[in-house]
N, C-alpha and C positions, 0 to 999 in steps of 0.2 A: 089543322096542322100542316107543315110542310112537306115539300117532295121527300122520300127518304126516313120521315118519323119516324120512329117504334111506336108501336103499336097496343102494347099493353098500358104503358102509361110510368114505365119504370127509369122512362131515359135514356136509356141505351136499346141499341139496336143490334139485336143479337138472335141466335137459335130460336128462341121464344116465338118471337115474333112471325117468322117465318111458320113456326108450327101452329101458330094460331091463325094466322091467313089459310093454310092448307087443311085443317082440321075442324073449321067454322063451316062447313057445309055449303058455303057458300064461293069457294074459289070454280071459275068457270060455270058458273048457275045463275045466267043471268036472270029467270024464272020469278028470283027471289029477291030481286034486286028492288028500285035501288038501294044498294047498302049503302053504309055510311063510315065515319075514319075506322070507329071503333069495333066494325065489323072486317075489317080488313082494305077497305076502300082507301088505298092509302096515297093516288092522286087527284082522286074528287071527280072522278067520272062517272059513278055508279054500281062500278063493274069492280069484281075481287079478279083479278087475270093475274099473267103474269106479269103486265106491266108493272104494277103494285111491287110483285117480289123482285122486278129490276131498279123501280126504283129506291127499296129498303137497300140492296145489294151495289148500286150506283150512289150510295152516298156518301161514300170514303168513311162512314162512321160504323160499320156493320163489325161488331166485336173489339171495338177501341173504348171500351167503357162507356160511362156517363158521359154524355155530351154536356154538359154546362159549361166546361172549361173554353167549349170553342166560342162559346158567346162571350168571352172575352175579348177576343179578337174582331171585335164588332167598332167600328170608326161611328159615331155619329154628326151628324152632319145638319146645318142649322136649316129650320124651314127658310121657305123662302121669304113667307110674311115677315121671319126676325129681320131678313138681310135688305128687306122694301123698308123696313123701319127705321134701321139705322141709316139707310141712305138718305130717309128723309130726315131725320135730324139731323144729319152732316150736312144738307142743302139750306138748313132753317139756320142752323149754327153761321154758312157763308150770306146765308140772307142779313142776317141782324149784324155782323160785323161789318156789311157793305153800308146797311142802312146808319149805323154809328160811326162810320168813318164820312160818309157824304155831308152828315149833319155838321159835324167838327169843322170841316170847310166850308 
């Protein structure tokens, strides 16, 4: 999951979340580590600290509801294999119009 997730698995990032990072036994214990997202690990370093509850609390989503609606606002954008492909059939396209116009003369 990404920086900021929730945690439980409900979508939103809210009170919940927080409380189960701090009541999983495992916030600052490094002993028991390494955890994992679902144990509160929620930048992928091993460790439940507080960086984890800065970045649930750093995510401009922490009590704004479901987040689905911000994946909307997601632009996609074409690989770059599409954009090598059509260049080359734009250059095969000027190739065979050069080769049928030479022959004509």
């Amino acid at each position: 999951m990404a920086d900021g997730d929730h945690v439980n698995g409900d979508r939103q990032v809210d009170p919940t979340d927080i409380s189960l990072i701090l009541g999983a036994n495992s916030f600052n214990n490094p002993a028991g580590g390494p955890y994992t997202w679902l144990q509160g690990d929620n930048n992928g370093d091993g460790l439940v600290n507080s960086d984890d509850i800065s970045n649930i609390l750093g995510a401009n989503l922490f009590n704004n509801g479901p987040y689905a609606a911000f994946a909307a606002n997601v632009t996609t954008v074409p690989e770059p294999s599409s954009l090598a492909l059509a260049v080359l059939a734009l250059l095969g396209l000027v190739a065979c119009r050069r080769r049928i116009t030479a022959l004509r003369h």
